[in-house]
N, CA, C and O atoms as a GROMACS GRO file, in nm:
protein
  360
    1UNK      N    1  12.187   9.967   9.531
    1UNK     CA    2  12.112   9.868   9.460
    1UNK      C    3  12.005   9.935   9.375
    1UNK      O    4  11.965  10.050   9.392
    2UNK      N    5  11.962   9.850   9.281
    2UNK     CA    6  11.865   9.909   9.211
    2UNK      C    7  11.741   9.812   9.149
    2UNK      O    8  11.756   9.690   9.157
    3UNK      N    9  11.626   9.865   9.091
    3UNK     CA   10  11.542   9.786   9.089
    3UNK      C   11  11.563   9.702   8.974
    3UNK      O   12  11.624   9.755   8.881
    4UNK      N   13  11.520   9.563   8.956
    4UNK     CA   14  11.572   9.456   8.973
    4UNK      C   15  11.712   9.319   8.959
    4UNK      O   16  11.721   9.217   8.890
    5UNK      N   17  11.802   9.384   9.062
    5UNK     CA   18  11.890   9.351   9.120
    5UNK      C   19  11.826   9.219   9.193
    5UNK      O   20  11.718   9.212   9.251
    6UNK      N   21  11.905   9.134   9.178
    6UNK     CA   22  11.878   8.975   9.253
    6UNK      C   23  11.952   8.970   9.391
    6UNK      O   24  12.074   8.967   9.380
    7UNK      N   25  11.891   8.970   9.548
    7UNK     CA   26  11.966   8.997   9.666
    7UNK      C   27  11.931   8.892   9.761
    7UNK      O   28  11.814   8.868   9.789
    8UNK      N   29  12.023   8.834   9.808
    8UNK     CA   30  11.997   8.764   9.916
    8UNK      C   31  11.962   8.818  10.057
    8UNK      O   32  12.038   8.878  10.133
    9UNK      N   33  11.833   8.786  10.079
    9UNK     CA   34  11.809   8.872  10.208
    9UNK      C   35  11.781   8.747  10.333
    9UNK      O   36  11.774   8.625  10.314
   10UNK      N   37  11.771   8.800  10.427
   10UNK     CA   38  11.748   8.727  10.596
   10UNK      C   39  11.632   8.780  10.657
   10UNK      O   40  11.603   8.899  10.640
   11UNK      N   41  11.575   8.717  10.714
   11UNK     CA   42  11.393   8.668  10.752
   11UNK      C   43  11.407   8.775  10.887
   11UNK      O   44  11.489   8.762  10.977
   12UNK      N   45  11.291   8.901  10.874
   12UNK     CA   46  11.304   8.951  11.017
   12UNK      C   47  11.283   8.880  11.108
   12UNK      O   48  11.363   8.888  11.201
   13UNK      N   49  11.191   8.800  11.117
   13UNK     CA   50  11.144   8.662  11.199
   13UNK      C   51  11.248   8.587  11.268
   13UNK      O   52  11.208   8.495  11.339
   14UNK      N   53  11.408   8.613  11.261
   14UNK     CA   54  11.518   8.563  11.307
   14UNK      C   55  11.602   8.481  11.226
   14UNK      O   56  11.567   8.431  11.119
   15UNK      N   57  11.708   8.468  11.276
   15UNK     CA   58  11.863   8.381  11.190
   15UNK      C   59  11.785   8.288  11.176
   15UNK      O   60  11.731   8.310  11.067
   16UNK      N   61  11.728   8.161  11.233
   16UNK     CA   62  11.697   8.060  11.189
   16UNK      C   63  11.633   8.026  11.097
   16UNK      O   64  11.667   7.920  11.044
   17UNK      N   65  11.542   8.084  11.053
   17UNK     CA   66  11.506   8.119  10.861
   17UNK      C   67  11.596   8.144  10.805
   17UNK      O   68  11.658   8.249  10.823
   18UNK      N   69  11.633   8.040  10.709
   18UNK     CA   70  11.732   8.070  10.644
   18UNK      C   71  11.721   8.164  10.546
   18UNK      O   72  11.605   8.177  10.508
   19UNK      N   73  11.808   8.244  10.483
   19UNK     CA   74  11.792   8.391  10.370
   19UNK      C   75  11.761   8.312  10.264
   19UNK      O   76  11.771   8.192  10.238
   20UNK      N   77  11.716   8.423  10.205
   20UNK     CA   78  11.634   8.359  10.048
   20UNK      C   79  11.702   8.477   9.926
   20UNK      O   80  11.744   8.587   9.963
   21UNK      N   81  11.705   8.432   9.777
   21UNK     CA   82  11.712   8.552   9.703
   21UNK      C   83  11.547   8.608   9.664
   21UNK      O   84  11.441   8.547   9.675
   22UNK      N   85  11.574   8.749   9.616
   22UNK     CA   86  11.484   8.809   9.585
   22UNK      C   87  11.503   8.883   9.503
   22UNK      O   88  11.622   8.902   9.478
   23UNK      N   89  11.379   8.978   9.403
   23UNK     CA   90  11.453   9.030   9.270
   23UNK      C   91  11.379   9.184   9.334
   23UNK      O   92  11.265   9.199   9.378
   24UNK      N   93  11.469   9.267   9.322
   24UNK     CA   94  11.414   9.394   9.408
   24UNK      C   95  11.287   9.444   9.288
   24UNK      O   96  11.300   9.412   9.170
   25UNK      N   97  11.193   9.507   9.325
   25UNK     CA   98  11.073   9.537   9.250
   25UNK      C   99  11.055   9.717   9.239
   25UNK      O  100  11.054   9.787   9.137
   26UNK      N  101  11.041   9.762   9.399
   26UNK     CA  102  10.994   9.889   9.359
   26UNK      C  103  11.074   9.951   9.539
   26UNK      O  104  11.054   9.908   9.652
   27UNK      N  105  11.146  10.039   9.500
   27UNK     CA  106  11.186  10.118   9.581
   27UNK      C  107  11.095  10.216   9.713
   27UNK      O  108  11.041  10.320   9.674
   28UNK      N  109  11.081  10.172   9.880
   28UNK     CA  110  10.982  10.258   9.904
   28UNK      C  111  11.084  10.354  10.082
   28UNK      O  112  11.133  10.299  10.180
   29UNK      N  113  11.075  10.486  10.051
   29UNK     CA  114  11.150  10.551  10.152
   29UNK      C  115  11.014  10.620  10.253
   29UNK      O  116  10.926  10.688  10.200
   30UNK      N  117  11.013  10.595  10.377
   30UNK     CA  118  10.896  10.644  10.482
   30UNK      C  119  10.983  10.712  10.563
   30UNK      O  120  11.065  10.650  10.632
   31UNK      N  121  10.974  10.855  10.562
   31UNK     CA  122  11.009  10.965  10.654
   31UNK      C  123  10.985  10.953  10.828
   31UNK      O  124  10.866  10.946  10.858
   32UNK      N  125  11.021  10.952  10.872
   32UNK     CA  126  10.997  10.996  11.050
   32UNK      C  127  10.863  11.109  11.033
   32UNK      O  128  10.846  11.203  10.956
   33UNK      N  129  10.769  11.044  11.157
   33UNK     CA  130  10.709  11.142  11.136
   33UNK      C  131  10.677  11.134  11.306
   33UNK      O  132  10.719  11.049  11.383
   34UNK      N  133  10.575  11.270  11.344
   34UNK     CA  134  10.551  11.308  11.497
   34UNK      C  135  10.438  11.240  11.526
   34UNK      O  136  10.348  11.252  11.443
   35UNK      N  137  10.412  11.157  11.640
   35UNK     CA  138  10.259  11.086  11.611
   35UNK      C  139  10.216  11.202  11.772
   35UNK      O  140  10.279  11.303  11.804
   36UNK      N  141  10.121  11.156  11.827
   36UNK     CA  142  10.055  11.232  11.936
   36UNK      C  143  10.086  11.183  12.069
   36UNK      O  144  10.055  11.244  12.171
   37UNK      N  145  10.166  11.040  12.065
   37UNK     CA  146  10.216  10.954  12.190
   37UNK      C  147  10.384  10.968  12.223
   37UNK      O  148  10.459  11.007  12.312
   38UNK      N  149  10.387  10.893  12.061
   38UNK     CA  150  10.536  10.929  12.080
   38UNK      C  151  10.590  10.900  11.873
   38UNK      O  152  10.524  10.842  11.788
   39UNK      N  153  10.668  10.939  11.864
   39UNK     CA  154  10.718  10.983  11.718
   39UNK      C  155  10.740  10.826  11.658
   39UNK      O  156  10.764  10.724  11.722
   40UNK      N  157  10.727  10.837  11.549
   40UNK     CA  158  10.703  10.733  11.398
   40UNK      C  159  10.860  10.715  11.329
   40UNK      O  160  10.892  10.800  11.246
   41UNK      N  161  10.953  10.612  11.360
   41UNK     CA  162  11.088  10.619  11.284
   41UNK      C  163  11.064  10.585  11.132
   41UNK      O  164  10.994  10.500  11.076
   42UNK      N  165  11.139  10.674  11.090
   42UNK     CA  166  11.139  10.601  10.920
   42UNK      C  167  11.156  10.491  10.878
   42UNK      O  168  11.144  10.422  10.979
   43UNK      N  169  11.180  10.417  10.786
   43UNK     CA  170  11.272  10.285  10.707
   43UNK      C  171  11.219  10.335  10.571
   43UNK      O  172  11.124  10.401  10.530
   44UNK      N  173  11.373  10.243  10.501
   44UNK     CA  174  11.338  10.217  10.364
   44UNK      C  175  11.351  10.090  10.378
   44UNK      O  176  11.385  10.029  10.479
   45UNK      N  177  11.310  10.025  10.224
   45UNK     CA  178  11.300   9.898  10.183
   45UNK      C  179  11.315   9.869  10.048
   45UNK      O  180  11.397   9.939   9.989
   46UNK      N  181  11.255   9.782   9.983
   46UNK     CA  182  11.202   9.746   9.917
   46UNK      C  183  11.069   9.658   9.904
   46UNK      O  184  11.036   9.605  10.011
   47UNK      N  185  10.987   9.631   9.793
   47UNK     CA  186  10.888   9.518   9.760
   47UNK      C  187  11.003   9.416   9.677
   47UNK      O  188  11.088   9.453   9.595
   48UNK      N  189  10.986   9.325   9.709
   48UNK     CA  190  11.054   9.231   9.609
   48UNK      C  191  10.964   9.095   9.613
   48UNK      O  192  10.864   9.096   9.684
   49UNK      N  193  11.001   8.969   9.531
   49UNK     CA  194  10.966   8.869   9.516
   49UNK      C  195  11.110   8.783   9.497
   49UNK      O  196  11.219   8.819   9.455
   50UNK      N  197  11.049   8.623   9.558
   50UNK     CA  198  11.129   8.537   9.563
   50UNK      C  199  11.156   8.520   9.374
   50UNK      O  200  11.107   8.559   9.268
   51UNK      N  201  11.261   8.442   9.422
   51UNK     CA  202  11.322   8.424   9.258
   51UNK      C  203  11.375   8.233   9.247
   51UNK      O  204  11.424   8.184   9.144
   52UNK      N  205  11.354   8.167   9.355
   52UNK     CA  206  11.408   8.021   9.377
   52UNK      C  207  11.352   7.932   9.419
   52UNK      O  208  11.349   7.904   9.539
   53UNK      N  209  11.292   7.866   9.322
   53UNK     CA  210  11.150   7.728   9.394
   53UNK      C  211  11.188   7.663   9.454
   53UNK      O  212  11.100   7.600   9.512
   54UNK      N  213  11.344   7.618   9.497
   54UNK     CA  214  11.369   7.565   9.618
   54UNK      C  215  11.357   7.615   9.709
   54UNK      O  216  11.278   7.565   9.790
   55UNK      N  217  11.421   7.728   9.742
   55UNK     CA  218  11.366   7.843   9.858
   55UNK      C  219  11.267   7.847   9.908
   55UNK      O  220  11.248   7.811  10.025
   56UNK      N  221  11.160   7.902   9.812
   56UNK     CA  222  11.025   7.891   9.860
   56UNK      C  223  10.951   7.778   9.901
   56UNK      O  224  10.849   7.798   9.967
   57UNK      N  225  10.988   7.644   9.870
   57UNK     CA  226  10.935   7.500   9.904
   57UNK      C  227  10.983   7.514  10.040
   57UNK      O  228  10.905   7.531  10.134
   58UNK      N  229  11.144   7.505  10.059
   58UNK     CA  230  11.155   7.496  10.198
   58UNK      C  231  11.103   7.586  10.272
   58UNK      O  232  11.073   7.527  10.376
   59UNK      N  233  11.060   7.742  10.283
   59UNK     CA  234  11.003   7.821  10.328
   59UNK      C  235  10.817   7.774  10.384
   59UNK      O  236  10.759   7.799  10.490
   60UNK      N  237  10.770   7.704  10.265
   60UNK     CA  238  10.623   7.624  10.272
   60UNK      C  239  10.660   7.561  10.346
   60UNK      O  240  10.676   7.615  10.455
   61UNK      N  241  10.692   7.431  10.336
   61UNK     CA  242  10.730   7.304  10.411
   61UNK      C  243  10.767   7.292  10.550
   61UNK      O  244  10.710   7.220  10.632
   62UNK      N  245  10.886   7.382  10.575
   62UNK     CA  246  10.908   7.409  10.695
   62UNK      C  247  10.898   7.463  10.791
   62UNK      O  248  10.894   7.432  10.910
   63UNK      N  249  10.893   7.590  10.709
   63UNK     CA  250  10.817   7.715  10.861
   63UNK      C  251  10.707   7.787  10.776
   63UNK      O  252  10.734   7.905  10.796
   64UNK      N  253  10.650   7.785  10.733
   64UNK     CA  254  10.514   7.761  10.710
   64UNK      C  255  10.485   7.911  10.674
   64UNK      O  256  10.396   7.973  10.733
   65UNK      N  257  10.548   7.957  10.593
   65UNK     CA  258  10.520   8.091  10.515
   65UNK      C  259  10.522   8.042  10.342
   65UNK      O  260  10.598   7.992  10.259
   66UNK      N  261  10.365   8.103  10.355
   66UNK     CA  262  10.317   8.086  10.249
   66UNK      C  263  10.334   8.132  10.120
   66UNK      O  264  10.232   8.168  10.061
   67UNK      N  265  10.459   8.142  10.053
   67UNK     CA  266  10.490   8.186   9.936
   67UNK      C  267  10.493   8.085   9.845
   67UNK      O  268  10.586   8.005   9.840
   68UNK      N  269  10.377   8.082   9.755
   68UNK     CA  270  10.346   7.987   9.654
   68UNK      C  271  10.416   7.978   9.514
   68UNK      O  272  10.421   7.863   9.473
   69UNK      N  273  10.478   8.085   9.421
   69UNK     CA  274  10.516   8.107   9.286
   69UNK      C  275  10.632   8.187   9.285
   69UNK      O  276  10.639   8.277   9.369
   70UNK      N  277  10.745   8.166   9.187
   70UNK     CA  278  10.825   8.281   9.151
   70UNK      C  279  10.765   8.358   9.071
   70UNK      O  280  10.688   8.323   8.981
   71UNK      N  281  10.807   8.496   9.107
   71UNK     CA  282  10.748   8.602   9.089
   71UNK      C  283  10.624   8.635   9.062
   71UNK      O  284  10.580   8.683   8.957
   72UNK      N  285  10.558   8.603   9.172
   72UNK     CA  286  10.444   8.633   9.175
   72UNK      C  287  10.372   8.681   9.329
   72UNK      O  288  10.281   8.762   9.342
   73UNK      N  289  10.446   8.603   9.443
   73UNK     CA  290  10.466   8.669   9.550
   73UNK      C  291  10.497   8.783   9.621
   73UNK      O  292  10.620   8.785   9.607
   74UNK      N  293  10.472   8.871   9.684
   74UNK     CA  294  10.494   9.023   9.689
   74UNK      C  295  10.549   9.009   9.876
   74UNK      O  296  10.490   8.959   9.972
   75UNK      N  297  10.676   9.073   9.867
   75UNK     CA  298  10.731   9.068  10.039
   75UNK      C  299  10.807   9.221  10.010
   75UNK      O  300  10.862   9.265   9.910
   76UNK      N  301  10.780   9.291  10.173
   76UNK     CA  302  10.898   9.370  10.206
   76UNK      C  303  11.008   9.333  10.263
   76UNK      O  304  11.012   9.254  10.358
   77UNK      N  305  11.146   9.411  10.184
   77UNK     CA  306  11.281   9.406  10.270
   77UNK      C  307  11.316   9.510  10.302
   77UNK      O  308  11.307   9.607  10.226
   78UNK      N  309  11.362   9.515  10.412
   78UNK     CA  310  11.390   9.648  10.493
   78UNK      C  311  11.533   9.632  10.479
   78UNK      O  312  11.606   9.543  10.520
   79UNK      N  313  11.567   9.779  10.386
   79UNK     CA  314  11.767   9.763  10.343
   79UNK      C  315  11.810   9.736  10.484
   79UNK      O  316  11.920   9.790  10.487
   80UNK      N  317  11.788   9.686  10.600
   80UNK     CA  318  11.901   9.628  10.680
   80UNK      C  319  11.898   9.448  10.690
   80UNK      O  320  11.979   9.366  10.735
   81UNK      N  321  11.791   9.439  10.638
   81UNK     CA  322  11.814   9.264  10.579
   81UNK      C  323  11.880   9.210  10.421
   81UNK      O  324  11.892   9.100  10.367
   82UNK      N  325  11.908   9.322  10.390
   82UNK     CA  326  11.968   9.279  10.234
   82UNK      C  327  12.094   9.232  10.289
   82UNK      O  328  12.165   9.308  10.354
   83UNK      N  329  12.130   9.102  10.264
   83UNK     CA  330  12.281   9.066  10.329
   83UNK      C  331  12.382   9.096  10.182
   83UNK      O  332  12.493   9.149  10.180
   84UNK      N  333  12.319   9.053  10.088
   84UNK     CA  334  12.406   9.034   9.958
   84UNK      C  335  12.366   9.068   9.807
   84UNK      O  336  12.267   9.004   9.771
   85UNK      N  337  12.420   9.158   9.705
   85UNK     CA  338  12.369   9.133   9.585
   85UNK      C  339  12.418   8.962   9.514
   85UNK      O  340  12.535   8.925   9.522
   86UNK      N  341  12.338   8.897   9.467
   86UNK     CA  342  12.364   8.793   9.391
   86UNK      C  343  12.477   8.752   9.368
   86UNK      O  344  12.532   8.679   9.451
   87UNK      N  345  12.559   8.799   9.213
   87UNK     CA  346  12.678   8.809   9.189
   87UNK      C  347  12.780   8.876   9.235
   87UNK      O  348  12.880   8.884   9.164
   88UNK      N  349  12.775   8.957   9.398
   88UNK     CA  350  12.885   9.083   9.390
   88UNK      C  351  12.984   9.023   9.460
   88UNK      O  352  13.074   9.097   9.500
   89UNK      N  353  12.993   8.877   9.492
   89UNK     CA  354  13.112   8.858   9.572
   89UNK      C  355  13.188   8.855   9.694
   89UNK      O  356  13.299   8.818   9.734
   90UNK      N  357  13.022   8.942   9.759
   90UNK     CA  358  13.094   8.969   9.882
   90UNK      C  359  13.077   8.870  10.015
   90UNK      O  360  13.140   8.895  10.119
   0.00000   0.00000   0.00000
């Protein structure tokens, strides 16, 4: 994927949030690192923003995450919640 690609992603918060699209923004990769207790796993992600004022209404309305505007909202996705690019069919 690449930056801004339109992806349907799924709520770490669990299945029952339903997935939303998002327009990928800025690419971010965090290395493993050694902490002093016990070690730091990596992830990548992305920053993205919603892209669907229905989405985001039901997101307000119902479970009560506050994303007010398309594109103007700022969320991380961690590439193991990207379920889908937009158009790819799959």
């Amino acid at each position: 994927m690449t930056k801004g690609d339109i992806v349907l992603v799924k709520s770490r918060a669990g299945d029952i949030i339903p997935p939303i699209h998002v327009k990928l923004l800025e690419r971010i990769i965090v290395e493993p690192r050694k902490g002093n207790k016990f070690d730091w796993p990596g992830y990548s992600g992305w920053t993205a923003t919603p892209v669907d004022e229905k989405e985001i209404e039901i997101l307000r309305k119902e479970w009560s995450i506050p994303f007010t505007k398309i594109n103007k909202d700022l969320t991380f996705v961690d590439d193991e919640d990207i379920l889908k690019e937009k158009d790819s069919g799959v």
